[in-house]
C-alpha positions in Angstrom: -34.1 20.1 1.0 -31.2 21.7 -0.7 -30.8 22.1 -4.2 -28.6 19.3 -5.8 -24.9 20.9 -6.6 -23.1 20.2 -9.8 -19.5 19.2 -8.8 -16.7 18.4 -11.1 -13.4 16.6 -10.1 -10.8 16.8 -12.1 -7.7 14.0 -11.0 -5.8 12.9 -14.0 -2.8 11.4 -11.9 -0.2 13.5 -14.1 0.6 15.0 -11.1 0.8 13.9 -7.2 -1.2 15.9 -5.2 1.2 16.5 -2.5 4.3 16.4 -4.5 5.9 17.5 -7.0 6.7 15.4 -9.2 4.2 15.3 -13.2 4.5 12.3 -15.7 2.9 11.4 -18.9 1.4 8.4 -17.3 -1.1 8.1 -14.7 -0.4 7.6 -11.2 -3.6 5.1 -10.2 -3.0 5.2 -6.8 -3.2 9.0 -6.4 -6.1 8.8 -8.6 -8.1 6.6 -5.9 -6.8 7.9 -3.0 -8.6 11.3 -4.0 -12.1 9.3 -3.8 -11.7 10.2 -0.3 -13.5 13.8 -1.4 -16.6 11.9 -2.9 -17.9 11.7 1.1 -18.5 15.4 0.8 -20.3 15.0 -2.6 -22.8 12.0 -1.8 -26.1 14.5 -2.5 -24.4 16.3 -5.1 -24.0 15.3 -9.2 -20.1 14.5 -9.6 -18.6 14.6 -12.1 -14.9 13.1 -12.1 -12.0 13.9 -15.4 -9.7 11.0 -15.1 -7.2 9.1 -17.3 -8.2 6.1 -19.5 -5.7 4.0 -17.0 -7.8 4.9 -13.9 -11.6 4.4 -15.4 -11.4 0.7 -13.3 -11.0 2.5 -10.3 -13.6 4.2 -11.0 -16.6 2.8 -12.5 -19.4 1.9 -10.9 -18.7 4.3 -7.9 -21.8 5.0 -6.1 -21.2 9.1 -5.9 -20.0 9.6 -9.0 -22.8 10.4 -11.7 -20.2 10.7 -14.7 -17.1 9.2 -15.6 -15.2 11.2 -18.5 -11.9 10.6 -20.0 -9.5 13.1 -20.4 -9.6 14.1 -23.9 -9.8 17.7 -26.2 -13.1 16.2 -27.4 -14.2 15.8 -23.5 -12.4 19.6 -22.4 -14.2 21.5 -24.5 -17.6 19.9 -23.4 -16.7 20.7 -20.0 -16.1 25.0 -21.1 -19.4 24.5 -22.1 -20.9 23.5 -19.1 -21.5 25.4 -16.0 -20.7 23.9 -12.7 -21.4 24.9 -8.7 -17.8 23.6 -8.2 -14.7 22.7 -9.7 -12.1 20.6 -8.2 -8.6 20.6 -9.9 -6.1 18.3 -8.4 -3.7 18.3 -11.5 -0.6 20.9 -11.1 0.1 20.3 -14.7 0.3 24.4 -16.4 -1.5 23.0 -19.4 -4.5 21.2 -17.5 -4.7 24.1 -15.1 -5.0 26.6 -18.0 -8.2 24.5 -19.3 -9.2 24.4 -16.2 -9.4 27.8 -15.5 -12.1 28.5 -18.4 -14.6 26.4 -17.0 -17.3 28.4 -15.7 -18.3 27.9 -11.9 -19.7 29.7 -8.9 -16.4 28.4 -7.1 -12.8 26.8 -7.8 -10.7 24.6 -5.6 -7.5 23.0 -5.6 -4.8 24.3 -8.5 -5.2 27.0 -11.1 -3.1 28.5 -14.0 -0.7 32.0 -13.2 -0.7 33.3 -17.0 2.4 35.6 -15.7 4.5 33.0 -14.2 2.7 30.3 -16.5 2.8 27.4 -13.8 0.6 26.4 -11.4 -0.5 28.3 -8.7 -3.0 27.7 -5.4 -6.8 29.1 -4.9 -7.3 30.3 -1.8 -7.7 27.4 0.5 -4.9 25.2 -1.2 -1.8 27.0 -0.2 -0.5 24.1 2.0 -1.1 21.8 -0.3 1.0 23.3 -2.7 3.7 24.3 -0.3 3.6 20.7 0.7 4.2 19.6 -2.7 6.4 22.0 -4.3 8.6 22.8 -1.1 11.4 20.0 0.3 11.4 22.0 3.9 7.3 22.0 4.4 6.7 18.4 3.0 9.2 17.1 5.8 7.8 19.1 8.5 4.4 18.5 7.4 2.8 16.1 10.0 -1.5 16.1 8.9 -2.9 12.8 7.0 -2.9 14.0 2.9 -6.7 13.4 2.8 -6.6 16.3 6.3 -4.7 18.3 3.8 -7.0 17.7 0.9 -10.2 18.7 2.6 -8.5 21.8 3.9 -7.9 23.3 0.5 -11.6 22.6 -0.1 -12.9 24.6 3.2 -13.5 21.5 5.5 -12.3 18.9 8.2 -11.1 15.4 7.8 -13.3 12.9 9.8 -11.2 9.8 9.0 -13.3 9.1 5.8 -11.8 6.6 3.8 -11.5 5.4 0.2 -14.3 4.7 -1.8 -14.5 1.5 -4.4 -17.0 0.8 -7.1 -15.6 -2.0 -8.2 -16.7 -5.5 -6.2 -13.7 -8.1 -6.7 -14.8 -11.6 -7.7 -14.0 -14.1 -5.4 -13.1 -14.5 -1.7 -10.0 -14.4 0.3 -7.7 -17.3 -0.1 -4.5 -16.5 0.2 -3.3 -15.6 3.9 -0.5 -13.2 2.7 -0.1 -11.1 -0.4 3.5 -9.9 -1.6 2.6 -6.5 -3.2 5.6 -5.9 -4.7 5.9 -4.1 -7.2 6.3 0.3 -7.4 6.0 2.5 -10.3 8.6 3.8 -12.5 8.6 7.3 -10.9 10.1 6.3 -7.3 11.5 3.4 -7.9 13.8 3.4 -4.6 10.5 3.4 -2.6 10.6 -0.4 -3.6 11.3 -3.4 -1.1 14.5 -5.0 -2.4 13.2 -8.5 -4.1 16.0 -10.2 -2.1 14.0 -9.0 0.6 10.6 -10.6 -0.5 12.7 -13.8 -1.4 14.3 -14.2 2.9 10.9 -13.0 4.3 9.2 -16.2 2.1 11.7 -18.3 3.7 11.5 -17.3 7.3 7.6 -17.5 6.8 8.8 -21.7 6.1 5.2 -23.1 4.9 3.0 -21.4 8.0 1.1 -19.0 5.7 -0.2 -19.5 1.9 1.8 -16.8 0.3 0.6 -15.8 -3.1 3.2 -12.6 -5.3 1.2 -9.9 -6.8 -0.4 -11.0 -9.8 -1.8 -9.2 -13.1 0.5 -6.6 -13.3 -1.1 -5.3 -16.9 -4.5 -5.9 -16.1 -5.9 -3.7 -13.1 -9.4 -5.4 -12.9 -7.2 -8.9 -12.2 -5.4 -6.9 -9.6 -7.8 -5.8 -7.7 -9.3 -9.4 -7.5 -6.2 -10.7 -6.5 -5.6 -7.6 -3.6 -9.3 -9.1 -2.2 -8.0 -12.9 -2.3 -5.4 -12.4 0.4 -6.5 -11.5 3.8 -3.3 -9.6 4.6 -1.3 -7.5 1.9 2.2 -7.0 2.8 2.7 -3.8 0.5 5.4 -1.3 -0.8 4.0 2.8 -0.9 1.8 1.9 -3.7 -1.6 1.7 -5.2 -2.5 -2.0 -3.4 -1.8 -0.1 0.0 -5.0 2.2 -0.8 -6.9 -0.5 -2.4 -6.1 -3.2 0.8 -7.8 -0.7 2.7 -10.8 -0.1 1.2 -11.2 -3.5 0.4 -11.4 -4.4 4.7 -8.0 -6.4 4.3 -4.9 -6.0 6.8 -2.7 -4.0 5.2 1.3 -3.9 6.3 3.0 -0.5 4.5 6.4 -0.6 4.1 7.9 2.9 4.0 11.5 4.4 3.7 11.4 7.6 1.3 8.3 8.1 1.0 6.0 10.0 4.1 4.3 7.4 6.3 3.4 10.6 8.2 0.6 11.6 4.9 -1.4 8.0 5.0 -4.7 8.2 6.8 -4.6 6.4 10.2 -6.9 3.3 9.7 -7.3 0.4 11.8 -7.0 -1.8 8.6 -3.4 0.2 7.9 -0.1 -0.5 10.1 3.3 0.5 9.0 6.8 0.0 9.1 9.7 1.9 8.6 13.7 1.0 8.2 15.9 0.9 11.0 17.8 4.2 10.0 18.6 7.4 11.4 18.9 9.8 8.8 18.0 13.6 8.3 17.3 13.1 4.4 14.3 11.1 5.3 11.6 11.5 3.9 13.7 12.6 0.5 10.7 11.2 -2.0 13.5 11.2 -4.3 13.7 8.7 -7.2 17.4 7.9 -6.4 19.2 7.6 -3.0 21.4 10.3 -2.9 23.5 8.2 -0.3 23.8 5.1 -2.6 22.4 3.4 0.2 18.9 3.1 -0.1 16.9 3.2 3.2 14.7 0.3 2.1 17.6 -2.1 2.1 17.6 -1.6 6.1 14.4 -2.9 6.7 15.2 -6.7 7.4 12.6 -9.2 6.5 12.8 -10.3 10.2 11.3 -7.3 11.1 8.7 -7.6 8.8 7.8 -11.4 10.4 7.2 -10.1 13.5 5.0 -7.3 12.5 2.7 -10.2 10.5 3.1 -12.4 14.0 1.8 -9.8 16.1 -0.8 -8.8 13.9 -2.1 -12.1 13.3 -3.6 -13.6 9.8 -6.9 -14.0 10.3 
């Protein structure tokens, strides 16, 4: 029997892993989609760095041993501690130049360049920072971001999936969920509401419809995610939690890459009836004044949920 590795993940959800855009605030659904990695991990002791925002998400994963906040007090711990591997996610210069003085037989993911002083790739994560720093490579890039992810660590995606801790209260009652909200980041990735409004209305009283609830309280959200048995969802953290949670789960994509989501049977996805070269721009405004999202009609939409079936 091997000897037990001591891994450390570090995913703040400053940055986006295969983008390039770095906030203050924590992206949550970057954050989970990352617990993809833990399947590599499941005999190891992990230990995961997150944001405060993203400790729901977290806690009470089954193959993750600690759960630390990000913090000074918690950095310095971790250059005291010595570690099989470390795992940085985070292309923030700052975080990466923490990172780099934690001791470890091996490091993955994003380091710090003290010549350049940003971020730079180890070894096996050059496409995944050429994916997220370079407009040309992210549009021809056409692998799954978790296939990208477990290339920079030195392995091959299997179609592992998300893993939840967290077990929502309730049942499903609700036959569709309106996820409709985005984050403040890519706001033109959103579904116009007039949208949501016309699709209610063409839905006329055949489905119990229920519009995402507890926006300000992520435990709430995710029980509300599990109470509808199909989650009609905008590129955002309810798509990644819909899917681990078993529920149907219909993305609606325009700016953002379709092309990065994992193929899952619980995951189908529609896109705007456009033809245009700028797609996918992942830019926060629509260069065009036209955003792409206006063009996918709610009709559309209905006849996905009808050939999918609520069930």
């Amino acid at each position: 029997m091997r000897r037990q590795h001591k891994i450390l993940i570090i995913k703040l959800g400053y940055s986006e892993t295969l983008a390039p855009h770095m906030r203050a605030t924590c992206s949550l659904g970057d954050v989970f989609r990352t617990t993809v990695l833990l399947h590599l991990f499941k005999d190891d002791h992990v230990t995961w760095l997150t944001d405060p925002a993203a400790v729901p998400l977290l806690e009470g994963n089954p193959y993750i041993d600690r759960l630390l906040v990000f913090d000074m007090l918690s950095m310095l711990q971790l250059q005291q501690e010595r570690f099989d591997k470390v795992i940085n996610l985070e292309k923030v210069p700052g975080v990466c130049a923490l990172v780099n003085r934690i001791d470890a037989w091996a490091h993955y993911g994003f380091r710090f360049d003290a010549e350049t002083g940003q971020a730079q790739a180890y070894e096996r994560a050059h496409e995944a920072l050429a994916v997220a720093t370079r407009e040309d490579v992210k549009r021809l890039n056409d692998r799954p971001w978790a296939a990208v992810l477990y290339s920079a660590l030195g392995h091959e995606w299997q179609g592992e999936s998300y893993i939840l801790g967290y077990r929502p209260a309730g049942e499903a009652v609700h036959d569709l969920g309106f996820n409709m909200h985005v984050g403040k980041l890519l706001p033109v990735k959103a579904w116009p509401m007039a949208h949501w409004d016309e699709l209610e209305q063409l839905c006329d009283g055949r489905y119990d419809i229920s519009r995402q609830q507890h926006l300000d309280d992520l435990t709430g959200y995710m029980d509300w995610v599990h109470s509808c048995r199909m989650l009609i969802t905008n590129d955002s953290l309810g798509l990644y939690l819909g899917i681990a949670m078993g529920r149907k789960v219909l993305g609606l994509f325009g700016p953002t890459s379709a092309t990065e989501q994992s193929p899952h049977p619980g995951l189908r996805i529609i896109r705007p009836n456009v033809d245009r070269d700028c797609l996918p721009c992942c830019a926060a405004e629509c260069a065009l004044g036209d955003p792409c999202m206006a063009h996918l009609s709610p009709h559309q939409v209905l006849r996905a949920i009808e050939e999918w079936g609520v069930d």
